[in-house]
N, C-alpha and C positions, 0 to 999 in steps of 0.2 A: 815796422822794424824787421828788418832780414834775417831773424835769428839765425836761422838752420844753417843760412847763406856764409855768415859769418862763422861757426861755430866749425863748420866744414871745410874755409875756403872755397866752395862753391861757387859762382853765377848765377842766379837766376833767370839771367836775362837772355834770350835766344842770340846767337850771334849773327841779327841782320843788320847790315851794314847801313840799309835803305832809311835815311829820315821818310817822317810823314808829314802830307800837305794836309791843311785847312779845307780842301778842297770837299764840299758837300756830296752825300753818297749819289750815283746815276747809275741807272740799270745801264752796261755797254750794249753795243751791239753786238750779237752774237749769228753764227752760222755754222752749219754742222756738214759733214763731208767725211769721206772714207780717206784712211788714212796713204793708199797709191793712188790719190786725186789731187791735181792740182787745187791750190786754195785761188780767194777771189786776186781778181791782177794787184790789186791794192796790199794785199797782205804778202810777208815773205813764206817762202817754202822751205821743207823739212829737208835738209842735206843730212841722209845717216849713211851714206856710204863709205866715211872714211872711220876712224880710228872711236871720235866721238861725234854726236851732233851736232851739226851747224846748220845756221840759217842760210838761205838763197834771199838774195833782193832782189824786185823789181824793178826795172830802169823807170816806173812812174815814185812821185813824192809822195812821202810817207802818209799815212791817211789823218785825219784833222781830229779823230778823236779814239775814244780809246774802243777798239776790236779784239773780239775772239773769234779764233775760231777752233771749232771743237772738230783733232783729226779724231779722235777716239774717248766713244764715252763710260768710262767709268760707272762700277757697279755700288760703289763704297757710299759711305753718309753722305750726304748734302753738309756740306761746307757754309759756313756762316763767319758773318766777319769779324768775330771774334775767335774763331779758331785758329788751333796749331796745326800748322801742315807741315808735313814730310814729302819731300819735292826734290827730284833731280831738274837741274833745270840748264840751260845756256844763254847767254844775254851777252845783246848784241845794238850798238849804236846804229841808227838804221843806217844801211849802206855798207857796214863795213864789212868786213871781211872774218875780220878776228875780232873773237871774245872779249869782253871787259869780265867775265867772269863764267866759271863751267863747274858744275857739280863733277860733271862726267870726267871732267880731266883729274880731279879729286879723286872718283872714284868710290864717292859713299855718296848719298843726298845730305839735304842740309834742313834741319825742323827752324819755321819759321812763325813767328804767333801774327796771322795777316793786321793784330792792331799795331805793330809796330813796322811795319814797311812801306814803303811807298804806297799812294794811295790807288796805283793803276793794278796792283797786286788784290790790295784789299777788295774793290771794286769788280776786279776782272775774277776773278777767283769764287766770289760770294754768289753760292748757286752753282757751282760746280760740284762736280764729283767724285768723291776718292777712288782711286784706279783710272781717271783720265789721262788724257794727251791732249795737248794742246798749242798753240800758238796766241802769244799776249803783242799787240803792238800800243805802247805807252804814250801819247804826246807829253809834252814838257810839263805842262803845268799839274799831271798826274804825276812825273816821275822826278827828276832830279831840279827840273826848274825852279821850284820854290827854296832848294835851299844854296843857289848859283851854279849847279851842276858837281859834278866827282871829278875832280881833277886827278886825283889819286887811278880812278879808271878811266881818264879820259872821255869822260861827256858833260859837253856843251850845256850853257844854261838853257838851250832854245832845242836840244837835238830830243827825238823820238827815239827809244828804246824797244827794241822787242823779245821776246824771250820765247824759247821751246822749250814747254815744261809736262814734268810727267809726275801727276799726284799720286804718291806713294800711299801715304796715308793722310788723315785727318784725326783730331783731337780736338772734344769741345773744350770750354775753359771751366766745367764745371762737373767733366768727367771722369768717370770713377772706376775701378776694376768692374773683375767680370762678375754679374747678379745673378750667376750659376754656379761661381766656384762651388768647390765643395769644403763645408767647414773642417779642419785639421786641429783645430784646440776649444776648449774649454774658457770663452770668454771671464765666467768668474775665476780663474786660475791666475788670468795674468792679469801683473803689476801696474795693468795701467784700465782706467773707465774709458770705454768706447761709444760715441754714440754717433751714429749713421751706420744704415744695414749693408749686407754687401749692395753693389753697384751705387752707392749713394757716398757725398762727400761726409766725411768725419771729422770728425773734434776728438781730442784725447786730452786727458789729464791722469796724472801718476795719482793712484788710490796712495790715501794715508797711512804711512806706517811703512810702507813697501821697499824693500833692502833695494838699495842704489847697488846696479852692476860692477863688479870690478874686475881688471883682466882684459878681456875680450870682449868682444861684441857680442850681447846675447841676439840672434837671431829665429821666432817662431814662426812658420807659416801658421796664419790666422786661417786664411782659407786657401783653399790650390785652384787656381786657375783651369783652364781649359788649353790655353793656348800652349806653342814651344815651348823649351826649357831654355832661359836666359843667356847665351853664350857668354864664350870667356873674356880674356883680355881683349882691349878693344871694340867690344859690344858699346854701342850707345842704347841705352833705356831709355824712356819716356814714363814718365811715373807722374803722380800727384800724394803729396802727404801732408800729415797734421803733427805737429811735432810741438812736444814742452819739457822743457828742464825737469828734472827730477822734482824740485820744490816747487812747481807749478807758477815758478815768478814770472815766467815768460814763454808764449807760447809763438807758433805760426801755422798758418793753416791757406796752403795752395790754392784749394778749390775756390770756384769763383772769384781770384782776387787776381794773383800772379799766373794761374792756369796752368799746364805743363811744364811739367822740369824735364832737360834730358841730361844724363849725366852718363859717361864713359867710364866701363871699367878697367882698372888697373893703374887708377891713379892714386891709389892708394887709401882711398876713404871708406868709410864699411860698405858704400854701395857696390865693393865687391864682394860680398858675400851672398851677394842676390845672384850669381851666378848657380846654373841650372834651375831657378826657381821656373816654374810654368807662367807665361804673360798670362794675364788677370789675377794671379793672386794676390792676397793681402798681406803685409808681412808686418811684425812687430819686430823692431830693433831696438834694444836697449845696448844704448852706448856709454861708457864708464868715461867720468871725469878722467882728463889729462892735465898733467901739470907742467904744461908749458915746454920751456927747451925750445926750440926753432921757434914750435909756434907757439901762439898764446895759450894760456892756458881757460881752463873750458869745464863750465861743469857737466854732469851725467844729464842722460837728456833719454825724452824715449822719441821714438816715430814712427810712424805708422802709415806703408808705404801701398799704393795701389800701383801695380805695376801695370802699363796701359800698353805698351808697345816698344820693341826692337829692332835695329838694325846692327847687322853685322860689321862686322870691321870692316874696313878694305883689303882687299890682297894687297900683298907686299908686293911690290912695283921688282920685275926684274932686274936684276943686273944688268945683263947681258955681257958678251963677252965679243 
């Protein structure tokens, strides 16, 4: 059950568009090369001289199976295929010209959990590095083939895809704040039983007896991070938590199940109050039952948030005149 998901209006679910194939795991091929180096004639090449990145094709046919190659290797965790990645990327039906889709023309990256996308992602990606660059070329039956192709983006149930992507960050599905913050409260003070240490996944439950919030959101930093201080409106977070009703009827807990959440501030939900908190800290939110009105109504709930990682907004796109 999605409590949180519901209680919040929330998503859970990472907004990749990409079904996945059946298609059984295979190490790709890989090749490594500087990044003002032509790649092999088979793979396309890095066009970033104009506004954003785009691919160059080859006048030879797209290669038979699924290729990496690494322009630039990343200093970050090792990538498994169960992680959440944070990725600018562009993707490109091979041969063409123009985008079926561009982070860069967006203007922010986009977090994506590699078990839910295509499986030339999953595959291509597992064993790479956070802080990479790269180049992915997809054949069909890794990428749109299995599910008749994206008409909606214009590719083919038979056509090869390829992508320039740049791994911003990584997120395991069972990862936790920072195992350095520094403690900021008095775990017997607060209202709710904690068990998992920092940098480890938690469970919570509201101690017996303990006054249900009302009003506002009570907000404690458990422990303070290492990292930035969480920007404002339009930040997206990456977070993991454990969250239960006040009466303990119902509970939900991220780690190892559903794996990262990201969530954007200024939508109105308490996860804007995590703004300026430092990435890695722990946070304790006690949020007061609502009595409906637009939305449903909702009992008091605690949660207990690791904050893992941010991105900033995008700048506001000029006018011009």
């Amino acid at each position: 059950m999605r409590v949180l998901a519901s209680v919040t209006a929330l998503a859970l679910a990472f907004g990749a568009a990409a079904c996945s194939s059946e298609s059984d795991p295979q190490a790709p091929e890989e090749t490594t090369t500087s990044a003002n180096q032509t790649p092999g004639t088979q793979m396309p090449t890095l066009d970033d001289s104009g506004e954003n990145p785009i691919l160059s094709f080859p006048d030879s046919n797209a290669p038979a199976g699924l290729k990496v190659e690494v322009l630039e290797k990343g200093e970050g965790r090792e990538i498994v295929a169960t992680d959440t990645v944070v990725a600018h990327y562009v993707g490109q039906v091979w041969g063409s010209e123009e985008p079926f889709d561009s982070s860069f023309s967006r203007g922010a990256p986009a977090a994506f959990s590699l078990s839910k996308v295509v499986q030339g992602w999953t595959q291509g990606l597992a064993g790479q590095t956070a802080g990479s660059k790269l180049i992915l070329s997809i054949p069909s039956d890794l990428g749109y083939g299995p599910s008749g192709g994206n008409e909606a983006a214009g590719i083919g149930e038979t056509d090869t895809i390829a992508f320039y992507i740049e791994l911003v960050d990584a997120y395991g599905v069972d990862q936790a704040g920072d195992a350095n913050a520094t403690m900021q409260a008095d775990l017997a003070d607060l209202p709710v039983e904690i068990e998992g240490a920092l940098g480890e996944p938690v469970t919570v439950t509201v101690k017996e007896g303990a006054e249900a919030p009302t009003g506002e959101p009570v907000v404690t930093v458990i422990a303070r991070g290492n990292g930035e201080p969480v920007g404002g409106e339009g930040t997206t977070i990456y977070d993991q938590y454990a969250m239960s009703f006040w009466d303990n009827s119902a509970s939900e807990v991220t780690y190892g199940t559903y794996g990262p959440q990201s969530q954007t501030l200024g939508a109105g939900s308490f996860f804007d109050s995590l703004a300026g908190i430092p990435v890695g800290s722990r946070v304790l939110v006690e949020v007061p039952a609502s009595e409906g009105g637009e939305d449903a109504a909702a009992p008091a709930y605690a949660v207990v948030i690791d904050i893992l990682g941010q991105i900033e907004a995008a700048p506001a796109a000029s006018s011009g005149n």
